[in-house]
Biopython code that builds the backbone (N, CA, C, O; Angstrom):
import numpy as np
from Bio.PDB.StructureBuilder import StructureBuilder

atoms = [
    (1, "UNK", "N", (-3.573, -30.173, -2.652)),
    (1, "UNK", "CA", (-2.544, -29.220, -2.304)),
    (1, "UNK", "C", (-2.986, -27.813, -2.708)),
    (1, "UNK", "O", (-3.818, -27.558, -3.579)),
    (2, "UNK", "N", (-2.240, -26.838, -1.870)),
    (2, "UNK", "CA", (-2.777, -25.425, -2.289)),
    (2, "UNK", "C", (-2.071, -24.830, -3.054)),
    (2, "UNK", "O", (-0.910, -24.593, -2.723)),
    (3, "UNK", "N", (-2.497, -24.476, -4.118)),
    (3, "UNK", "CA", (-1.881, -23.650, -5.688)),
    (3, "UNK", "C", (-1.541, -22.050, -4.910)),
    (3, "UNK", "O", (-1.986, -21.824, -3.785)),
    (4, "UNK", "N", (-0.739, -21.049, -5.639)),
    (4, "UNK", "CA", (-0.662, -20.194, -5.424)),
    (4, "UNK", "C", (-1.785, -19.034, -5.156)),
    (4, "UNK", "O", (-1.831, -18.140, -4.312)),
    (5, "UNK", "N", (-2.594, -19.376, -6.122)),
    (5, "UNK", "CA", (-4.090, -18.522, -5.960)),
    (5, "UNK", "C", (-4.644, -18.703, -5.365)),
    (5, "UNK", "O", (-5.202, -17.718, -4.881)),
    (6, "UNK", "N", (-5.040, -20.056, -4.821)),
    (6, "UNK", "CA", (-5.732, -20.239, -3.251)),
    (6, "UNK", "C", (-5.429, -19.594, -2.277)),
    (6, "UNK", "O", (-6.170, -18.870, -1.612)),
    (7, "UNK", "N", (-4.278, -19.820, -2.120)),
    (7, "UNK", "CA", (-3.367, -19.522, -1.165)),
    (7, "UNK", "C", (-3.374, -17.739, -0.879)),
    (7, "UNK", "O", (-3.673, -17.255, 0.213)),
    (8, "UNK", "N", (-2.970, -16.893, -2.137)),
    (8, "UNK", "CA", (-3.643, -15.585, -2.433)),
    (8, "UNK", "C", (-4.721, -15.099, -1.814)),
    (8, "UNK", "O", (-4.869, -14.065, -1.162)),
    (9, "UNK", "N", (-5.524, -16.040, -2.118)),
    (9, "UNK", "CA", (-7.279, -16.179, -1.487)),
    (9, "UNK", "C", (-7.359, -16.036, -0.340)),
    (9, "UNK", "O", (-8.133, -15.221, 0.161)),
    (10, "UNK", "N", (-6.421, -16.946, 0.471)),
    (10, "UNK", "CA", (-6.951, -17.494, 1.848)),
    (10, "UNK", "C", (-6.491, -16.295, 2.125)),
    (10, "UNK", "O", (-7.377, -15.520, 2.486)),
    (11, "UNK", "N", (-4.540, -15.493, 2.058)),
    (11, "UNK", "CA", (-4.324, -14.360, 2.610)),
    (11, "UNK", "C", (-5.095, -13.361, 2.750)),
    (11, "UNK", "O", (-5.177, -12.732, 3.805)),
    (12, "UNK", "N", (-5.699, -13.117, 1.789)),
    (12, "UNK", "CA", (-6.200, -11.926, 1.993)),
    (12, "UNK", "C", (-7.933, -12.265, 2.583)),
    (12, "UNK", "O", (-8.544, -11.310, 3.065)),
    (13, "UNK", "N", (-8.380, -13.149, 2.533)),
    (13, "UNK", "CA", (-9.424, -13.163, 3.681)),
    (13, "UNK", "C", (-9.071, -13.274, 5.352)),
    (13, "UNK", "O", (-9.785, -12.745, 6.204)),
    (14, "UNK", "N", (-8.002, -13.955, 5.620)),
    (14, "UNK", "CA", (-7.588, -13.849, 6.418)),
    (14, "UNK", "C", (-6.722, -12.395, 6.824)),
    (14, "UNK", "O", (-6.555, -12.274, 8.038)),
    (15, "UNK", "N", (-6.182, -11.337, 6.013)),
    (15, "UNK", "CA", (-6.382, -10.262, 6.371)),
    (15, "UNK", "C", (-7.460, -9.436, 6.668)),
    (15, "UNK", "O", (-7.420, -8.357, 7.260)),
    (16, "UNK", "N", (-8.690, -10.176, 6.089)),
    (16, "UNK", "CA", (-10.204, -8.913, 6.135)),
    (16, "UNK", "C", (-10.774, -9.641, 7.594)),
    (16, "UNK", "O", (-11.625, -9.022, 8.232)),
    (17, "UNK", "N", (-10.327, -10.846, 8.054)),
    (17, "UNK", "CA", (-11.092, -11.229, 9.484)),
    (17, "UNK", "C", (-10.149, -11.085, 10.085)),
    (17, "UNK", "O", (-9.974, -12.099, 10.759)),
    (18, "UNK", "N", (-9.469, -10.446, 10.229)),
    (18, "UNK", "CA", (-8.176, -10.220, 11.350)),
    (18, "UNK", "C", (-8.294, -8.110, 11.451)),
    (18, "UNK", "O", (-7.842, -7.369, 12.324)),
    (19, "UNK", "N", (-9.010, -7.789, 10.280)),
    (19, "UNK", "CA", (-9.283, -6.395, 10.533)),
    (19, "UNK", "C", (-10.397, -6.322, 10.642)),
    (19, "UNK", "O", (-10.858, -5.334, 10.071)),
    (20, "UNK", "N", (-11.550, -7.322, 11.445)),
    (20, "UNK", "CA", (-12.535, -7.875, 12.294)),
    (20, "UNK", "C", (-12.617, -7.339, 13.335)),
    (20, "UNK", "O", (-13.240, -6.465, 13.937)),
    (21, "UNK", "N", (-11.424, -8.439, 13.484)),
    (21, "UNK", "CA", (-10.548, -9.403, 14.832)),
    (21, "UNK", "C", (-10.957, -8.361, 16.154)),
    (21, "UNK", "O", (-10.283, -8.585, 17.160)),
    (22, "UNK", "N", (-11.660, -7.596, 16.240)),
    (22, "UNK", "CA", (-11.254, -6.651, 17.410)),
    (22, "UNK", "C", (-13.126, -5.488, 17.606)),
    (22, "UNK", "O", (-13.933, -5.017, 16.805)),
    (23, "UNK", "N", (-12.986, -5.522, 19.135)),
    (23, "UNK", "CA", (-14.205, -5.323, 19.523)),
    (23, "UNK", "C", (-14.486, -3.942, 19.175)),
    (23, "UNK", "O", (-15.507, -3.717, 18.526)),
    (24, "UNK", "N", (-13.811, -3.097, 19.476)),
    (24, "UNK", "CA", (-14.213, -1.649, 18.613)),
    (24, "UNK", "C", (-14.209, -1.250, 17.602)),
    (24, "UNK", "O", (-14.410, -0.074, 17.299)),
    (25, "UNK", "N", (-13.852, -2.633, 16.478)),
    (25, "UNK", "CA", (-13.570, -2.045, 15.214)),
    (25, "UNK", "C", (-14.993, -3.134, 14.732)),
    (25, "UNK", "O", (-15.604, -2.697, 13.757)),
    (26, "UNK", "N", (-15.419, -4.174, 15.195)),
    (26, "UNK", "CA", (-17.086, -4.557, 15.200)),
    (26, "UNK", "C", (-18.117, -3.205, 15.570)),
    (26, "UNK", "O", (-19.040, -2.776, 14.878)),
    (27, "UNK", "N", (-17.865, -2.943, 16.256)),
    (27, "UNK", "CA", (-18.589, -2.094, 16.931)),
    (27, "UNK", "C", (-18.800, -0.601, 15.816)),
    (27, "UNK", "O", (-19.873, -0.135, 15.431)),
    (28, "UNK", "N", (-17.478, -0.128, 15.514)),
    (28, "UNK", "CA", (-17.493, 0.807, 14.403)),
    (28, "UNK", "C", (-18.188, 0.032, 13.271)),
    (28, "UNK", "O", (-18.766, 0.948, 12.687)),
    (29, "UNK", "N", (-18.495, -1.139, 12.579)),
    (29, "UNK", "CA", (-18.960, -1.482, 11.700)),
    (29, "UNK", "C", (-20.630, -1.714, 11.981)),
    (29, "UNK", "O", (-21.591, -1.505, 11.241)),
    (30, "UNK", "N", (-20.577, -2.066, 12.915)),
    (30, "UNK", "CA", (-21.727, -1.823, 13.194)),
    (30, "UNK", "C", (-22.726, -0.815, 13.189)),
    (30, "UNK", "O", (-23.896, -0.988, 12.850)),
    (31, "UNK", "N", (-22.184, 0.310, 13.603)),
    (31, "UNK", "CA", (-22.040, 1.876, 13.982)),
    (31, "UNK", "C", (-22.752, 2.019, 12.224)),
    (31, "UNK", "O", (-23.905, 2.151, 11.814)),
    (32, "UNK", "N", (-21.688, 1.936, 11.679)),
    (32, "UNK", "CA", (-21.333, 2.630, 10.054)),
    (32, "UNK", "C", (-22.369, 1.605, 8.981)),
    (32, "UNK", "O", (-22.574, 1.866, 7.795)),
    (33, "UNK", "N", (-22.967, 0.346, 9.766)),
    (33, "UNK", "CA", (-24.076, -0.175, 9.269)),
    (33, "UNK", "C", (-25.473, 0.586, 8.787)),
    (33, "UNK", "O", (-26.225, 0.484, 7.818)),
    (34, "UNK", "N", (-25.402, 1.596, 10.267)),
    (34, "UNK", "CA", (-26.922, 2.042, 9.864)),
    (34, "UNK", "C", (-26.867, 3.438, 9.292)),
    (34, "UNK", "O", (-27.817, 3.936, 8.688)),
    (35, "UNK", "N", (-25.459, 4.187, 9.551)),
    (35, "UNK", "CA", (-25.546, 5.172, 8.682)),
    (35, "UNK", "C", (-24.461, 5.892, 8.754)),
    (35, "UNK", "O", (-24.125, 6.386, 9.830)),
    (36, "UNK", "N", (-23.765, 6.060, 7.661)),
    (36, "UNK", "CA", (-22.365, 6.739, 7.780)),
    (36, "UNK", "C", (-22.289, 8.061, 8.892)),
    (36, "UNK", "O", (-23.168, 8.879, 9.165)),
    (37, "UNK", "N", (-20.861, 7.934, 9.429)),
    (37, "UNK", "CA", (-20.430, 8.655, 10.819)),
    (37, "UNK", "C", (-19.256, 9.724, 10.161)),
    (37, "UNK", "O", (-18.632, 9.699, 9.100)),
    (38, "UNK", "N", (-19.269, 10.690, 11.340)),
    (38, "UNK", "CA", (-18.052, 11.077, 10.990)),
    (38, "UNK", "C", (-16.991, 10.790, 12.386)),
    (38, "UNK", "O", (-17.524, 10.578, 13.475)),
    (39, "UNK", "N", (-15.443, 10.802, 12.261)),
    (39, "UNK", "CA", (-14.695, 10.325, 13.056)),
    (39, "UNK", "C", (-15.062, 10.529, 14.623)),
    (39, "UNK", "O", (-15.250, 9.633, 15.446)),
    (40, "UNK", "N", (-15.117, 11.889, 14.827)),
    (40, "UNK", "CA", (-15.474, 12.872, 15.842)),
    (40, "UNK", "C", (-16.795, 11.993, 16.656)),
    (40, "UNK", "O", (-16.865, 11.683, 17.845)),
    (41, "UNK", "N", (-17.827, 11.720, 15.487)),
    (41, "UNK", "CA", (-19.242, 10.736, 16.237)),
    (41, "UNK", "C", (-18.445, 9.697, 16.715)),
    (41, "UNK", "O", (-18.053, 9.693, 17.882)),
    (42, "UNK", "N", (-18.081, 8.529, 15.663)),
    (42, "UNK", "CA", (-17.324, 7.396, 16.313)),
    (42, "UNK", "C", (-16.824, 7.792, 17.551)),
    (42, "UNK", "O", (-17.348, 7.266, 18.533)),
    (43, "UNK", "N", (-15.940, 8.591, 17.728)),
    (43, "UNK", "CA", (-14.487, 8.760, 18.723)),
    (43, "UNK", "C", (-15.702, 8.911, 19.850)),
    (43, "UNK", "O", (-15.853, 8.170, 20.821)),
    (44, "UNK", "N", (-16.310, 9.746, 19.585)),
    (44, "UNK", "CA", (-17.570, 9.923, 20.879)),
    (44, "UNK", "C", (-18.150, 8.496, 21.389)),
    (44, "UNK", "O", (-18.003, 8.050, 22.527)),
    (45, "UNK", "N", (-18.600, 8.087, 20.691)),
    (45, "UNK", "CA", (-19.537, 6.679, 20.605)),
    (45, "UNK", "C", (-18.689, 5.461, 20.916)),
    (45, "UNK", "O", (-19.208, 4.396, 21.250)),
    (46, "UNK", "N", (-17.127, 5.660, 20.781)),
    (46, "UNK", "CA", (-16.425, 4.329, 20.975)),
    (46, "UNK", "C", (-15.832, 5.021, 22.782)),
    (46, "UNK", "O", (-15.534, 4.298, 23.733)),
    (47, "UNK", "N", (-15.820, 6.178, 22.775)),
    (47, "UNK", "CA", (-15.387, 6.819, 24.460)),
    (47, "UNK", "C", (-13.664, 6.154, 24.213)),
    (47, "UNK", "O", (-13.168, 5.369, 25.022)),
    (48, "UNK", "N", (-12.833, 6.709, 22.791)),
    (48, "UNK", "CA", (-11.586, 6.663, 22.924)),
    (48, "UNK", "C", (-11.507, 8.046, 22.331)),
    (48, "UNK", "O", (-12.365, 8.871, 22.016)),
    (49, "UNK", "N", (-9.561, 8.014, 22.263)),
    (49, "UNK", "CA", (-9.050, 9.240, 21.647)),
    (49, "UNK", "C", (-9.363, 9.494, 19.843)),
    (49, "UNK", "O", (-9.213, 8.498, 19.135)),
    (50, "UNK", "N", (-9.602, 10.242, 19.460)),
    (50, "UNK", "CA", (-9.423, 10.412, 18.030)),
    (50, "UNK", "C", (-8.352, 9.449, 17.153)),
    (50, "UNK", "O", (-8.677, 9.010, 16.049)),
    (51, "UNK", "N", (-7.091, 9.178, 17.740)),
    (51, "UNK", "CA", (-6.102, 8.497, 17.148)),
    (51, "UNK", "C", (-6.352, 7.120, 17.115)),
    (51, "UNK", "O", (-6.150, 6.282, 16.236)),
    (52, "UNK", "N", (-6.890, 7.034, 18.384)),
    (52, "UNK", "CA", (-6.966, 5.526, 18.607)),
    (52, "UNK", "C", (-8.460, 4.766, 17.534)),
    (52, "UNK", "O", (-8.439, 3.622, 17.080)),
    (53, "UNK", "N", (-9.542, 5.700, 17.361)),
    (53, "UNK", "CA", (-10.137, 4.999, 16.291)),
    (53, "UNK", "C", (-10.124, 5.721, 15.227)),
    (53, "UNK", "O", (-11.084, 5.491, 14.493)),
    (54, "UNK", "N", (-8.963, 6.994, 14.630)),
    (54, "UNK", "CA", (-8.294, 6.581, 13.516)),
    (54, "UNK", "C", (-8.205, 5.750, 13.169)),
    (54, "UNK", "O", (-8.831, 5.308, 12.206)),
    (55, "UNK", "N", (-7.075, 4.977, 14.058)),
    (55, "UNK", "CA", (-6.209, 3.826, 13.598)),
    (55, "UNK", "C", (-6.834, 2.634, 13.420)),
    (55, "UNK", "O", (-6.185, 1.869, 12.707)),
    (56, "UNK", "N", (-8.020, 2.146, 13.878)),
    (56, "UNK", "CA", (-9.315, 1.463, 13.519)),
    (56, "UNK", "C", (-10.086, 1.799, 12.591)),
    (56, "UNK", "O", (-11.133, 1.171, 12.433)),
    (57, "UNK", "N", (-9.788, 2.747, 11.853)),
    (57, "UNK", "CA", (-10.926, 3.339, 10.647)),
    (57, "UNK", "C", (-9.657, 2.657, 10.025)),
    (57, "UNK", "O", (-9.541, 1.486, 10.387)),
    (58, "UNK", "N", (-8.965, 2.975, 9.426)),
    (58, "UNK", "CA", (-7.557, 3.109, 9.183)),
    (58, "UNK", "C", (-7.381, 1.419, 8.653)),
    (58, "UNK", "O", (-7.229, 1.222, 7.447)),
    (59, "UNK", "N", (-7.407, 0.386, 9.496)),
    (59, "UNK", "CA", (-7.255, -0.943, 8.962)),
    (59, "UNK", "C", (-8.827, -1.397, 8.552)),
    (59, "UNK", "O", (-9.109, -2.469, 8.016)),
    (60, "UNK", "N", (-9.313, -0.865, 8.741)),
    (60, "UNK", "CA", (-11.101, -1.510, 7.854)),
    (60, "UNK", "C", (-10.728, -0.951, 6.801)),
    (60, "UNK", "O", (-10.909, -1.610, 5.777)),
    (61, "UNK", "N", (-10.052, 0.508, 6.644)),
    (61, "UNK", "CA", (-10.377, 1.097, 5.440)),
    (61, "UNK", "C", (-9.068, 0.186, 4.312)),
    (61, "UNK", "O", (-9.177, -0.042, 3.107)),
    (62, "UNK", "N", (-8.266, -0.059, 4.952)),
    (62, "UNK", "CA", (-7.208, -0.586, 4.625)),
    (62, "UNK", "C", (-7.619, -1.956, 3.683)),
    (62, "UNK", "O", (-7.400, -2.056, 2.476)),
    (63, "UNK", "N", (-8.088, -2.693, 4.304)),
    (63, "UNK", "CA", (-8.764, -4.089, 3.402)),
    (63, "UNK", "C", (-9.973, -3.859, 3.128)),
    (63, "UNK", "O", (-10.728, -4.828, 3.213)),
    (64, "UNK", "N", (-10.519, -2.621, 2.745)),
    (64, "UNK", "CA", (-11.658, -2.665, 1.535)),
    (64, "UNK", "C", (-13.387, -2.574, 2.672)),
    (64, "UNK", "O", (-14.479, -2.583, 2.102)),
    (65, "UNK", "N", (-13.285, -2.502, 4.130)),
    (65, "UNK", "CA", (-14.181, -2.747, 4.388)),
    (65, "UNK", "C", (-15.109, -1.650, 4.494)),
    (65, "UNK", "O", (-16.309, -1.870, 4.332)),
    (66, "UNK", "N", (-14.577, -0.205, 4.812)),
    (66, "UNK", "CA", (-15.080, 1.236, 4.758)),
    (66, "UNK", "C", (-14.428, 1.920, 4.000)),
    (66, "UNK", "O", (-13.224, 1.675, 3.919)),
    (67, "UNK", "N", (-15.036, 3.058, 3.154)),
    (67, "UNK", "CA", (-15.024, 4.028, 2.551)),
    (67, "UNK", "C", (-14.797, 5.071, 3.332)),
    (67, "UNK", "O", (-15.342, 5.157, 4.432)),
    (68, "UNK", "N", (-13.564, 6.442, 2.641)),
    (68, "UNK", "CA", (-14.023, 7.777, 3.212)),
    (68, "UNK", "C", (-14.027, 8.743, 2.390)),
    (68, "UNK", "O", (-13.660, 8.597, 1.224)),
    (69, "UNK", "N", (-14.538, 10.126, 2.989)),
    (69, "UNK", "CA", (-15.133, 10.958, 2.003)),
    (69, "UNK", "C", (-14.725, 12.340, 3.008)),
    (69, "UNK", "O", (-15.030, 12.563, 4.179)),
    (70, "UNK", "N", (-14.209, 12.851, 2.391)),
    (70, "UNK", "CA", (-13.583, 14.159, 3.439)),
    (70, "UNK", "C", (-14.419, 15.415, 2.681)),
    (70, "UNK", "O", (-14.490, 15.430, 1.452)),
    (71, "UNK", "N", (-14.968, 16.335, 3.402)),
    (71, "UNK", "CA", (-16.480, 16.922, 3.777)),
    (71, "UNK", "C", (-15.827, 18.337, 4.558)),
    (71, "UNK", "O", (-15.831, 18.613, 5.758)),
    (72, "UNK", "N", (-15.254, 19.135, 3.354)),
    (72, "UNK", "CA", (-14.718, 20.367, 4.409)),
    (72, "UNK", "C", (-13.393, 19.728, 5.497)),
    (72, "UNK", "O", (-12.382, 19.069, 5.253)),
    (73, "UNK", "N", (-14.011, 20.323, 6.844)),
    (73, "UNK", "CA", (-12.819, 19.721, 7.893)),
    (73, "UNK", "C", (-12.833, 18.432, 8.356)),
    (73, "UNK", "O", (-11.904, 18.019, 9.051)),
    (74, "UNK", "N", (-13.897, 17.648, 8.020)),
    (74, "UNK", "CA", (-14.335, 16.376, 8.254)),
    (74, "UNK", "C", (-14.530, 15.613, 7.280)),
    (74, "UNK", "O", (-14.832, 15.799, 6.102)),
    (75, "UNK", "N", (-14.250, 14.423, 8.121)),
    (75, "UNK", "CA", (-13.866, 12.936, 7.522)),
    (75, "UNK", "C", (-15.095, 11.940, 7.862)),
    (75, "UNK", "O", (-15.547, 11.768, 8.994)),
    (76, "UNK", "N", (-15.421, 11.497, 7.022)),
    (76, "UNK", "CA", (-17.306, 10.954, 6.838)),
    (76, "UNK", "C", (-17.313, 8.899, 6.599)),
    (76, "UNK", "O", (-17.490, 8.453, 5.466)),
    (77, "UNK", "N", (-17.197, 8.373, 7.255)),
    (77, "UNK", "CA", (-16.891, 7.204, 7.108)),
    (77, "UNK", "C", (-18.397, 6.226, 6.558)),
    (77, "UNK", "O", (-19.546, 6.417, 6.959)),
    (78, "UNK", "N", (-18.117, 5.579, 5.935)),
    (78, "UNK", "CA", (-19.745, 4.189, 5.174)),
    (78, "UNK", "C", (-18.906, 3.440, 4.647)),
    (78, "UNK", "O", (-17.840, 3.630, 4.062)),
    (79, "UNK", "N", (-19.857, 2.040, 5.080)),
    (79, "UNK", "CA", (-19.423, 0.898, 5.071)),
    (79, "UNK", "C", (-19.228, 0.859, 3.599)),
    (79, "UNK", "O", (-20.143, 1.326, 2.921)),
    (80, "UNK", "N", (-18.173, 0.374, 2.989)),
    (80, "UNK", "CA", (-17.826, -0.146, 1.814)),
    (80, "UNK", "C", (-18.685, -1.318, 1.072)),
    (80, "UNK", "O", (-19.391, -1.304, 0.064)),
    (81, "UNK", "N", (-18.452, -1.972, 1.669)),
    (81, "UNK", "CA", (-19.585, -3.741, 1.398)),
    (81, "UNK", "C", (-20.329, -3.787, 2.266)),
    (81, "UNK", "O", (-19.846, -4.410, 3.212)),
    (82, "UNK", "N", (-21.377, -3.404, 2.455)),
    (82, "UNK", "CA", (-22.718, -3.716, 3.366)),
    (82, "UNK", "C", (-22.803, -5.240, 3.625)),
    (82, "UNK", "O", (-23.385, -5.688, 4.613)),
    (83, "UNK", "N", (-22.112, -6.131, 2.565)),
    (83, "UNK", "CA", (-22.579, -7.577, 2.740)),
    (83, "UNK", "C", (-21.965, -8.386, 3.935)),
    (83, "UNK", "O", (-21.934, -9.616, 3.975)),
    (84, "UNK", "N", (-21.344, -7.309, 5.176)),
    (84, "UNK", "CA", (-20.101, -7.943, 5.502)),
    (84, "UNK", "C", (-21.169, -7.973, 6.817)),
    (84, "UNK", "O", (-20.882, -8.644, 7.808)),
    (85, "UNK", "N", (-22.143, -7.367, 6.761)),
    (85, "UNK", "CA", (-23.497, -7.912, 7.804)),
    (85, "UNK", "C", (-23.608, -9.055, 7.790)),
    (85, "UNK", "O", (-23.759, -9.489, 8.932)),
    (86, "UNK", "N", (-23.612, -10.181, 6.659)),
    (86, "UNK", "CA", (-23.929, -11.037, 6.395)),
    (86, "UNK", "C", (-23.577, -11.950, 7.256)),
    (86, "UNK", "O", (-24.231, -12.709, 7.972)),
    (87, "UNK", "N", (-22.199, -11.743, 7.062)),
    (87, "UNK", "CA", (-20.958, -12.587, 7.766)),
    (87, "UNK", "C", (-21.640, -12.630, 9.152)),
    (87, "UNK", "O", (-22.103, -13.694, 9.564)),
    (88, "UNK", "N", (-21.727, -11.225, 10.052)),
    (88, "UNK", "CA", (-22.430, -10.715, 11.181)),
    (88, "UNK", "C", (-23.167, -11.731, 11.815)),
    (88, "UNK", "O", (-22.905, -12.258, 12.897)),
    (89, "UNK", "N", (-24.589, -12.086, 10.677)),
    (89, "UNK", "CA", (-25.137, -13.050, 11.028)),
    (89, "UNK", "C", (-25.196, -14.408, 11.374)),
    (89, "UNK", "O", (-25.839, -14.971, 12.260)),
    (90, "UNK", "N", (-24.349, -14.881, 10.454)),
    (90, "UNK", "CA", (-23.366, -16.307, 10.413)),
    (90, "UNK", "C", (-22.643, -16.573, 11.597)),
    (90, "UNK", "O", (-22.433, -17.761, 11.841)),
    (91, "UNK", "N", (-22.040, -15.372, 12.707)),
    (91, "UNK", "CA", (-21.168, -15.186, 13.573)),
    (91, "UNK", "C", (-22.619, -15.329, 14.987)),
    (91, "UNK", "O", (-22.556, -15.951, 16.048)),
    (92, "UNK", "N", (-23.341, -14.812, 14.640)),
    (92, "UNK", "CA", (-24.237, -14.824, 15.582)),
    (92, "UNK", "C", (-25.013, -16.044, 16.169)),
    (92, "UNK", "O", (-25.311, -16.313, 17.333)),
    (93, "UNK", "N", (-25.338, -16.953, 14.535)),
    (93, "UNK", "CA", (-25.854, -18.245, 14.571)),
    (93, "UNK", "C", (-24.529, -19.123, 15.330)),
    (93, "UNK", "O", (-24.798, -19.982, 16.170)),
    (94, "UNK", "N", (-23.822, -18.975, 15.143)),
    (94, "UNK", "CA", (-22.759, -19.711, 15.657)),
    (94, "UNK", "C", (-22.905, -19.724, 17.433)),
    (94, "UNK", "O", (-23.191, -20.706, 18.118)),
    (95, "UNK", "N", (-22.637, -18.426, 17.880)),
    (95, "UNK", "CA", (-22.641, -18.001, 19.060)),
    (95, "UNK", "C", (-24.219, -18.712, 19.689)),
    (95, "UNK", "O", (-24.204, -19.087, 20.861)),
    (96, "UNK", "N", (-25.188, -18.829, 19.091)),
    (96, "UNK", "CA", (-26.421, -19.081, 19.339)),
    (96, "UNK", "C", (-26.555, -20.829, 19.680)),
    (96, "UNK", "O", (-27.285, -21.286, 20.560)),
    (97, "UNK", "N", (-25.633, -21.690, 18.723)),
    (97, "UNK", "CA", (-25.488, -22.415, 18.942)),
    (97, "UNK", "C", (-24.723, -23.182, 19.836)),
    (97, "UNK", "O", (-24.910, -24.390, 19.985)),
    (98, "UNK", "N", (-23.744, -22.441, 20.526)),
    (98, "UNK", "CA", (-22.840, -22.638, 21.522)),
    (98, "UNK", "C", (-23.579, -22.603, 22.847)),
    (98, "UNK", "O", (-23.461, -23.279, 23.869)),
    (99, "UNK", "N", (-24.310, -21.683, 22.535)),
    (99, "UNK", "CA", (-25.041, -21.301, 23.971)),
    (99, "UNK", "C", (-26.264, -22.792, 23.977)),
    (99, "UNK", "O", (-26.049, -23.759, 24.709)),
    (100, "UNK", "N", (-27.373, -22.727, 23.136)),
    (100, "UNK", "CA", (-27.586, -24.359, 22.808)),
    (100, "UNK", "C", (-27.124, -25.213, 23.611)),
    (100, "UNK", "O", (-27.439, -25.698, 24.697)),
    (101, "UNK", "N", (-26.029, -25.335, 22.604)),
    (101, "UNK", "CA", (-25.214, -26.792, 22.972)),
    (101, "UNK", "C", (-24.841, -26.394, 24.819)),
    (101, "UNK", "O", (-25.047, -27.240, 25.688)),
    (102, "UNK", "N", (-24.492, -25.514, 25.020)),
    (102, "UNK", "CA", (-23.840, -25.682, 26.328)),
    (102, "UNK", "C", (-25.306, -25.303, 27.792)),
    (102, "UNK", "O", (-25.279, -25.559, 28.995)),
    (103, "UNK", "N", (-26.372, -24.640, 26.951)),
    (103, "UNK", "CA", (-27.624, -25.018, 27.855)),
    (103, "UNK", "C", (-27.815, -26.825, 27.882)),
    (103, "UNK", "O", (-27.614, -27.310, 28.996)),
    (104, "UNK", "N", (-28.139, -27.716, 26.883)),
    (104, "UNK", "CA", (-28.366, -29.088, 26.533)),
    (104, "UNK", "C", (-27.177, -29.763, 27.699)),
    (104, "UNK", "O", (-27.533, -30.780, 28.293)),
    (105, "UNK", "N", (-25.772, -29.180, 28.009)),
    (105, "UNK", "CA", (-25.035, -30.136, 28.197)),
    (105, "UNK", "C", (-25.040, -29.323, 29.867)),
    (105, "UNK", "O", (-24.566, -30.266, 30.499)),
    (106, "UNK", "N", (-25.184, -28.624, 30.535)),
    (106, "UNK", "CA", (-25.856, -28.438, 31.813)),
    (106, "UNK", "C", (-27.292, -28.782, 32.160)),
    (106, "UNK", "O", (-27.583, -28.703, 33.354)),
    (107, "UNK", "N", (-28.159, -29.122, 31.372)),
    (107, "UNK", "CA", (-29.119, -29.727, 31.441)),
    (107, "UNK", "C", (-29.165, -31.146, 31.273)),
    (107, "UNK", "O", (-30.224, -31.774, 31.270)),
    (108, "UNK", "N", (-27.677, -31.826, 31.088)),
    (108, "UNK", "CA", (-27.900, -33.214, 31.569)),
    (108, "UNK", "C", (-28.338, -33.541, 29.878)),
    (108, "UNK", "O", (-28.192, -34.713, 29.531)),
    (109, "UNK", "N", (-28.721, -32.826, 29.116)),
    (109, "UNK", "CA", (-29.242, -33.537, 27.509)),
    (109, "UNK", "C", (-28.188, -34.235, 26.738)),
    (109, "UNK", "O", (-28.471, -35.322, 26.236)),
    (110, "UNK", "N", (-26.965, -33.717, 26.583)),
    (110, "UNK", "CA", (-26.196, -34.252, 25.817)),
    (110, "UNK", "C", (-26.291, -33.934, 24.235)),
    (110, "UNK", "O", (-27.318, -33.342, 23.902)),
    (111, "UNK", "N", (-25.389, -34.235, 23.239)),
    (111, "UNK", "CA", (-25.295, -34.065, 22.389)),
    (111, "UNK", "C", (-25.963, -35.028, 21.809)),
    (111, "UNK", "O", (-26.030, -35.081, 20.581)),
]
sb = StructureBuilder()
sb.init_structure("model")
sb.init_model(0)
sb.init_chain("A")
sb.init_seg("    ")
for serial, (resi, resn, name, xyz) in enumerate(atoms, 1):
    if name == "N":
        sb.init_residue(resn, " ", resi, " ")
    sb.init_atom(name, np.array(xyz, "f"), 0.0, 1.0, " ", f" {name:<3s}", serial, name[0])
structure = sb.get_structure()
């Protein structure tokens, strides 16, 4: 059975993959992987409004995943935990294996 602290646990990881959960806010992490941005770059680089990846800086920054650093009139965003690449990779092997499995099972191989 799940104790209260597990449970604690699970919430709040399940808040940090749900402020994932979403293709421009991968994409900003990605972005902010190789070298901190400022909003203005993002907003350029994602081809939305300023508000709209605010509000995507905004829930990464929210559960711990980016840092900011305000720089004069600008706002300077880096990844908080670099380790969250990690995850990245894990997500990729997965995807890698799907494709696998589903080449093997149009090829008549089977599982």
């Amino acid at each position: 059975m799940m104790d209260q602290i597990k449970k604690e646990r699970f919430d709040a990881r399940a808040r940090i993959l749900k402020a994932l959960a979403h293709p421009t806010r991968l994409f900003i992490v990605d972005q902010l992987e190789q070298q901190e941005r400022s909003v203005n770059e993002l907003t350029a680089m994602v081809g939305a409004d300023v508000s709209t990846v605010s509000k995507h800086l905004s829930q990464l920054k929210q559960v711990g995943i980016v840092r900011d650093e305000k720089r004069g009139n600008h706002v300077f965003y880096h990844l908080a935990v670099p380790c969250v690449m990690n995850f990245f990779d894990c997500v990729e092997a997965v995807i890698e294996e799907q494709h696998l499995r589903h080449m093997r099972l149009v090829n008549g191989d089977g599982d």
